[in-house]
N, C-alpha and C positions, 0 to 999 in steps of 0.2 A: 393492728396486732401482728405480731411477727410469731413466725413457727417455728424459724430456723435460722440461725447466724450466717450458714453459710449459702444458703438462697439470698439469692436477688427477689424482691417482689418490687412492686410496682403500682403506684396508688390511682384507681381511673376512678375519676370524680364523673356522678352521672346526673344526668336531668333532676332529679329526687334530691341530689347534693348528697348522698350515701357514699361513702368511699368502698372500693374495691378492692383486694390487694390479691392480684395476680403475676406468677411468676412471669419474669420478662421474656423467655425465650417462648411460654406460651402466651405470649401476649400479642406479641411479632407474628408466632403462628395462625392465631387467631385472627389479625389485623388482612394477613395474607390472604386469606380463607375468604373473609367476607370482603376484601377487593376484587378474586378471580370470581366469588358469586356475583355480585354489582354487576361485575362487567356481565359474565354470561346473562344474566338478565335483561341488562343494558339491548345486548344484541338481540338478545330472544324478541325483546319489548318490538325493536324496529324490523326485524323479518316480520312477526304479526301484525305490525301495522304496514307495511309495505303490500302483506299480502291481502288485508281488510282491506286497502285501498285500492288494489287491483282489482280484487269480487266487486270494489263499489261501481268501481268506471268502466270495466270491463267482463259483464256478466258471463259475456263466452267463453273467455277461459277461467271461468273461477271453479270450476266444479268437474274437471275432465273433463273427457269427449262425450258429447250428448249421445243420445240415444234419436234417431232420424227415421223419420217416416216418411214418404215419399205419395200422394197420391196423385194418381194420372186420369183424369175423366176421356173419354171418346167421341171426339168429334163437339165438347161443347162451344160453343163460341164465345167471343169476346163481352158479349152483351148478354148472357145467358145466366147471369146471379145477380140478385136484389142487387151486391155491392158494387156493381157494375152499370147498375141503370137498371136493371129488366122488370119490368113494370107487373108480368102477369103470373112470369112463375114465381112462385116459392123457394126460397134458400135461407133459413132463418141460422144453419147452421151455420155457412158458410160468409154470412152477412156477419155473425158473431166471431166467428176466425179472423176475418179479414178487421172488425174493430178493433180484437184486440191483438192484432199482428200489424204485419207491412205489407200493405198491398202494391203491388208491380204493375203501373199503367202502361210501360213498355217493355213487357217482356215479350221473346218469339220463338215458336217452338225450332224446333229443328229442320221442318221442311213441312209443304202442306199439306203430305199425306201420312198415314201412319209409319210405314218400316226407315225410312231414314230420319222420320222423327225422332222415333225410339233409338232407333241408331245412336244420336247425336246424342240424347240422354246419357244413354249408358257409355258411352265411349271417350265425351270429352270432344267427340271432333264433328265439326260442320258438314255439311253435304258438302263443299269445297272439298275438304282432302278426303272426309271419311269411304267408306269400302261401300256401305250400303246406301245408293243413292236414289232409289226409286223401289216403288213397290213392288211384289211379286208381278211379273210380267211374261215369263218364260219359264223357263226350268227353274222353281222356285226351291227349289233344294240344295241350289247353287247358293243362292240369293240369302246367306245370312251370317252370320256373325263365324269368323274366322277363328280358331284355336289362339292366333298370333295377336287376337282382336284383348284388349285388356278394358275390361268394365267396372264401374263404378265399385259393383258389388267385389270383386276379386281384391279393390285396392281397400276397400273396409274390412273384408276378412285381412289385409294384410295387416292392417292396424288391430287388431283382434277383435273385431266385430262380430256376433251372429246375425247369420244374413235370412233373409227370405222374400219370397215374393210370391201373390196370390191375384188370379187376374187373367190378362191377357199379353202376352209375351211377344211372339211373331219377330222374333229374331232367330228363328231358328228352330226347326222342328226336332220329337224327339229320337235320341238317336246320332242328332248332328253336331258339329262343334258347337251350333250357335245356341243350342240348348239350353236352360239355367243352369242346370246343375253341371254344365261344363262350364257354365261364365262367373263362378262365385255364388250362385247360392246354395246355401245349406241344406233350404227345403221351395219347394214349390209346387201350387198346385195350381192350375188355372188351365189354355188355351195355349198352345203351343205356337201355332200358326192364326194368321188374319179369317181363312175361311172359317176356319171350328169355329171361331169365336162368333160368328154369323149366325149361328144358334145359341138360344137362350136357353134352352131345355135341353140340353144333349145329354145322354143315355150314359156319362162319363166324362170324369174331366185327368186331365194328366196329372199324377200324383208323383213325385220327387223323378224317378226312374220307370215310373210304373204308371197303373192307371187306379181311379177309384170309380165304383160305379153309384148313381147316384137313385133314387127315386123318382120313379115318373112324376111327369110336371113340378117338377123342382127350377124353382129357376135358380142360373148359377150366379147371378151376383148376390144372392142372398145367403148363397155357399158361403162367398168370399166375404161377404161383411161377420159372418158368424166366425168366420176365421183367423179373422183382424180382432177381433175380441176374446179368443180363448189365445191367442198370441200374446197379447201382452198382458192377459193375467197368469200366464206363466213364469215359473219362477227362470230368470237369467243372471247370470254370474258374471255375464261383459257386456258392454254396450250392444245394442241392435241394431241394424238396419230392413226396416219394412219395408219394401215396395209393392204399390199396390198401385195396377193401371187395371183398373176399373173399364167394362164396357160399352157403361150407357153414358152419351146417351144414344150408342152406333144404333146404324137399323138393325133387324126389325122392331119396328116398333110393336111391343107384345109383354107388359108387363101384366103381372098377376092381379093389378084391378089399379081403377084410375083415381082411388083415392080421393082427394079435396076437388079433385077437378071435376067429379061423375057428373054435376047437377050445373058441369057450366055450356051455356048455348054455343060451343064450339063443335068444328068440324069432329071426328073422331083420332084422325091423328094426333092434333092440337092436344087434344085432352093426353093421349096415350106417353109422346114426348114428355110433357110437364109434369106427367105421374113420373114416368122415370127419374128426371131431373131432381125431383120434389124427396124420390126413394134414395137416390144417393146422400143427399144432401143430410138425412134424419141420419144415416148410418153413420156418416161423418161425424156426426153432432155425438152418437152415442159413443164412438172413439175418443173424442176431445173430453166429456166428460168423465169415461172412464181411467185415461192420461191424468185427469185431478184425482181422482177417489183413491185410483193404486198408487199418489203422492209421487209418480214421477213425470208429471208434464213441466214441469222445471230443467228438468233435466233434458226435455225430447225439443229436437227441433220437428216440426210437422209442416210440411211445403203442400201444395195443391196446384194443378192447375190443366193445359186440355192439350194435349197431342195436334189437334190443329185447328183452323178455322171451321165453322158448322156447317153439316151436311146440307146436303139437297138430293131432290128429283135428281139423279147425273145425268138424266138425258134431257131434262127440258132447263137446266139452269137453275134459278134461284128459286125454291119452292113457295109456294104461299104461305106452307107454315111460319118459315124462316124470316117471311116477310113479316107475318103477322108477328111474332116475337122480338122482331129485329135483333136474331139473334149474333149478330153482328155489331149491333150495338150501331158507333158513327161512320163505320169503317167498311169499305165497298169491300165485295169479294168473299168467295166461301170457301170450304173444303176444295183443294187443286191447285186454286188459284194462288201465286205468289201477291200480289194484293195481298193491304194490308189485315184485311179482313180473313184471310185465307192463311196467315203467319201470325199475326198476333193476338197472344192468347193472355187470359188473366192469369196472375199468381200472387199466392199469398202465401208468405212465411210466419209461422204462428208460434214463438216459445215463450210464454208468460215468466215475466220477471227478468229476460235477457234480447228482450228484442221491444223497443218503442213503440205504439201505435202508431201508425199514419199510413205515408201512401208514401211511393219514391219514383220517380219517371227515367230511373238509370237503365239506359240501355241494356239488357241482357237478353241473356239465351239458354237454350237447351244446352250447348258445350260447357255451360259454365257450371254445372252442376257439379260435374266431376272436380275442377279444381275447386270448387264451396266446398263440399262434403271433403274431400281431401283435409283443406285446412285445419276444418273442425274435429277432425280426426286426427291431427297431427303426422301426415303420413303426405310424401311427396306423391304430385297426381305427376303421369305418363310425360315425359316430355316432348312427343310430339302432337298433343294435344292444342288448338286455338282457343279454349272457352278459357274464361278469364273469373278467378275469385270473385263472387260479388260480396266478404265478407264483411267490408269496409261498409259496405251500407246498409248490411244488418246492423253494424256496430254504432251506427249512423256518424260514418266518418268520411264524409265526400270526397274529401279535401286529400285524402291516401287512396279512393277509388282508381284502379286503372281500368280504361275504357277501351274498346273493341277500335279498331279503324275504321270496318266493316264485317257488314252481316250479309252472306249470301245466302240465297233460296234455287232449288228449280223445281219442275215439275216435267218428268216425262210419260209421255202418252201411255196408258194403260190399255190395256183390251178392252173392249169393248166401248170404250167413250172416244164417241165421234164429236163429241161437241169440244173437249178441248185438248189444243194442239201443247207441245213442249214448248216451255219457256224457259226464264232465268228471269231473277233479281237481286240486285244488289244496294243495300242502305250502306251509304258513307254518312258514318255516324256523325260526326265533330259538325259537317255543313247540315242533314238532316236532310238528304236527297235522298231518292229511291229512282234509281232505272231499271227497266223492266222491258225486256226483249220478247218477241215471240218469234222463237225460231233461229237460228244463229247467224242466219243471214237478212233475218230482220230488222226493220227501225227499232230502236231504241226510243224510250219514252221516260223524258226526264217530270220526278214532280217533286216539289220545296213541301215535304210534311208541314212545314208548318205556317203554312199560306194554302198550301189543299192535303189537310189529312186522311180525307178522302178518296185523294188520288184522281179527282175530276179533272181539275185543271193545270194540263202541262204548262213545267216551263217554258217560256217561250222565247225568248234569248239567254240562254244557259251562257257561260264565258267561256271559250273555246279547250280554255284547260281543265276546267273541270268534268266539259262533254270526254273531250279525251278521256282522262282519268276513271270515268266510269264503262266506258267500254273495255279500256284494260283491265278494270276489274274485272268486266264478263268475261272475257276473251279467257284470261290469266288464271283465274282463280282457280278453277278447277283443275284439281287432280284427274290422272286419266286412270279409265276404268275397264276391263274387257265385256263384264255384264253392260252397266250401262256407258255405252261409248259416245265421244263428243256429237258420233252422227245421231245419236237418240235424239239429240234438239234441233234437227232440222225440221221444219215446217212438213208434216205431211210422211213423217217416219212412223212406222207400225211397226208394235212390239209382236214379235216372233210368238 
C-alpha cells in the first residue's frame, strides 16, 4: 500500500513472506545501523572470548594482582612437616596446603642463619652482593637494613598494595632505617630485633612506631596468629601484602602446653618442639580456611616456608632431638651450616583455582621472591637485584622458566660458637655441584648432588674446568662489605 506519490518506499520480504514497505532512505539508514551493531558485537564477541580464554589458561592474570601472604617459620627444617617425610610430628595443615598447592623440593633460604636470610627475602639480593651478610656479631645497630636498601614490601606499596607484617623482623631495630615501618610497611607489630624475639612472653611487643603492652604469660605467637585473623577479616579496598615470619620453632622451647604430644614416652624437649610445630601448623590451617569463608582465597597467593636449616645444641652439634626427628629430613647439616641441610628449606605455594597441585624441583631462592611478588603485581622489581621470577612455574611453564647459574651461601663465625668456623658455598645449578670451603684459604670440597645429596661423598676427579670454575665462584662472588669483610672467612677469625 502506498502513502504517498512522492516517497520512495521499498518492499522487504521477510521470513513470514509479509511484505514491508519502508522508505528507502530509512531503509539504508537502518541497514547501516545494524552493520555498525553486527560489527561492534562481532568485536565485543572476540575481546570476551580472548579474555575467557586467558582466565582459562592463565589463572594469574585473570583476576588482577592477587592478594599475598607470605609466611616465614624459624629455624624449621627440611624434614619437619608430614609433606616432607616427618613421620612423628603433626602438620595436617600444612600437608593440606602443600596438596592442594606446589610444593618446592629445591628451594634455599637465603643464608643459614636468620639476618641475611631475611635479608635476601625482603631485598631480592643474595648474601653474594646483598649489605646484610651475617648475623648480629658486633655493633648490631649497624648491622641492618639501609634507607637506600628497597624491600619487597616498598615495591607492593608501590603498586598500591597495603602492607603489614606481624612476627619477627630483625632487620633493623626500632628507630633505625632498617625498621618496618621505614622499609614499606603500613603496620607492624612483632620483634624488632633476633634477641627480643628470644622471648616468648615478653612484657611488650613493638607496635607500628610504638610499643603495646601485653598480659602476663601471653605468649606472643598466639598475638600474632589472632592478628593474621582480624587482618583479613577487615574490610580492604586494594590488594594486601601479609608478612608473617613466625617464631617457632626458635628456642626456647616453652610453649603454653604440649598438646597431642603430653602422653607421648619422649624426652621433654621432643614433646615441647612438636607442640610448637603442631601450634603453628593449626593457626595456618585456621588462615587458609578463613581465605575460603571471606571468598577470597582465589584471589590470595599464600607461600610458606623456614628461614633456615633446624637448630641444635650450638655447642655440642647435631642434637638428639634433631636426630630423633630427622629434622633434616635426607640432607646432612643444620642451622650454620652451608650443607644442604643448613640451606635448604621447604616451600609451598598455595592459590586454589590458579596454581596446579604437585611438586616442582626448580631451583629457587629466597632473592626470587622479590622478582615473583613483583610480577604478580605488575610492577618492575629493583634492577640490581639476582633472584629470578619463579612465575613460569607457578604457571607450570618450564619451558619459559629462567634459571639461576648459581646459588651462593656463607656463614661467619658468631660469638660465642666455638664449634663452627666461617665458610662459603656455592651450587652451580645447570651441572648440580656444590663446593664448599672452610675458611678462604681452605680446601674446597666438590660433591655431584645427585650422586651424593647428602653431601658424603666427594667428587673425586672433578674435570679441571669445572674445579676452576667453582673456586671463582668463591673467590668472585662476593660483594665487599666493611661490617662483614672478606677476612671474616678466614679460618679462626673472631667477631669483635
Amino acid at each position: 500500500m502506498r502513502l504517498s506519490l512522492t516517497t520512495q518506499w521499498m518492499s522487504i520480504q521477510s521470513s513470514s513472506d509479509c511484505i514491508l514497505d519502508v522508505p528507502a532512505f530509512l531503509f539504508r539508514d537502518l541497514c547501516m545501523s545494524i552493520s555498525l551493531l553486527h560489527c561492534a558485537l562481532r568485536w565485543i564477541g572476540r575481546a570476551l572470548l580472548i579474555v575467557g580464554l586467558v582466565s582459562a589458561i592463565d589463572p594469574l592474570l585473570g583476576a588482577g594482582p592477587p592478594n599475598i601472604i607470605y609466611v616465614l617459620a624459624d629455624d624449621l627444617g627440611y624434614g619437619d612437616l608430614g609433606c616432607m617425610g616427618q613421620k612423628h610430628i603433626l602438620t595436617p595443615s600444612l600437608d593440606r596446603m602443600a596438596a592442594e598447592g606446589l610444593l618446592f623440593t629445591r628451594h634455599y633460604a637465603g643464608g643459614p642463619v636468620c639476618g641475611p636470610s631475611r635479608a635476601t627475602l625482603m631485598t631480592g639480593m643474595s648474601q653474594a652482593i646483598g649489605f646484610i651478610k651475617g648475623n648480629p656479631g658486633g655493633d648490631w645497630r649497624k648491622e641492618n637494613l639501609r634507607a637506600q636498601d628497597v624491600t619487597v614490601a616498598e615495591k607492593l606499596k608501590e603498586a598500591g598494595y597495603e602492607t603489614a607484617c606481624f612476627g619477627k623482623w630483625g632487620l633493623g631495630p626500632r628507630g633505625r632505617s632498617g625498621y618496618p615501618t621505614s622499609q614499606g610497611f603500613d603496620r607492624f607489630v612483632g620483634y624488632d630485633t633476633h634477641a627480643a624475639a628470644h622471648n616468648y612472653y615478653p612484657r611488650r611487643l613493638c607496635q607500628d612506631d610504638g610499643y603495646v603492652e601485653l598480659p602476663n604469660g601471653q605468649y606472643s605467637h598466639d598475638v600474632f596468629a589472632r592478628l593474621i585473623l582480624e587482618y583479613l577479616r577487615a574490610e580492604h579496598g586494594r590488594p594486601f601484602f601479609l608478612y608473617v615470619p613466625f617464631t617457632i620453632p626458635h628456642i626456647p622451647l616453652n610453649p603454653p602446653d604440649l598438646g597431642s604430644y603430653a602422653d607421648r614416652n619422649w624426652p621433654d624437649s621432643h614433646k615441647k618442639y612438636a607442640a610448637m610445630i603442631t601450634r603453628m601448623d593449626r593457626d595456618i590451617g585456621r588462615m587458609l580456611d578463613l581465605l575460603k569463608e571471606q571468598g577470597i582465597a582465589k584471589n590470595t597467593l599464600v607461600v610458606f616456608s623456614s628461614d633456615n636449616g633446624p637448630q641444635s645444641s650450638y655447642g655440642k652439634g647435631v642434637s638428639k632431638m634433631t636426630k630423633f626427628f630427622k629434622s633434616g629430613g635426607p640432607l646432612r647439616g643444620i642451622k650454620r651450616d652451608v650443607l644442604e641441610g643448613g640451606v635448604r628449606v621447604p616451600m609451598i605455594a598455595w592459590w586454589p583455582g590458579s596454581i596446579e597441585p604437585g611438586s616442582t624441583d626448580h631451583v629457587s631462592g629466597f632473592q626470587d621472591i622479590m622478582p615473583t611478588f613483583c610480577e604478580l603485581a605488575g610492577v618492575d622489581p629493583p634492577a640490581d637485584i639476582d633472584g629470578v621470577s619463579f612465575v613460569p612455574t607457578l604457571r607450570d611453564e618450564p619451558e619459559k622458566q629462567e634459571r639461576h647459574k648459581f646459588l651462593y651461601w656463607e656463614f661467619i663465625r658468631m660469638v660465642g660458637d666455638d664449634m663452627r668456623g666461617s665458610r662459603q658455598a656455592v651450587l652451580h645449578v645447570s651441572e648440580n655441584v656444590k663446593a664448599i670451603r672452610y675458611g678462604i684459604n681452605g680446601s674446597i670440597k666438590l660433591f655431584d648432588l645427585d650422586e651424593s645429596p647428602d653431601e658424603k661423598v666427594e667428587i673425586r676427579s672433578p674435570s679441571p674446568g669445572l674445579a676452576l670454575e667453582m673456586k671463582r665462584l668463591l673467590d668472585e662472588s662476593r660483594s665487599p662489605s666493611k661490617l662483614w669483610p672478606r677476612s671474616a672467612l678466614q679460618e679462626g677469625w673472631q667477631p669483635k
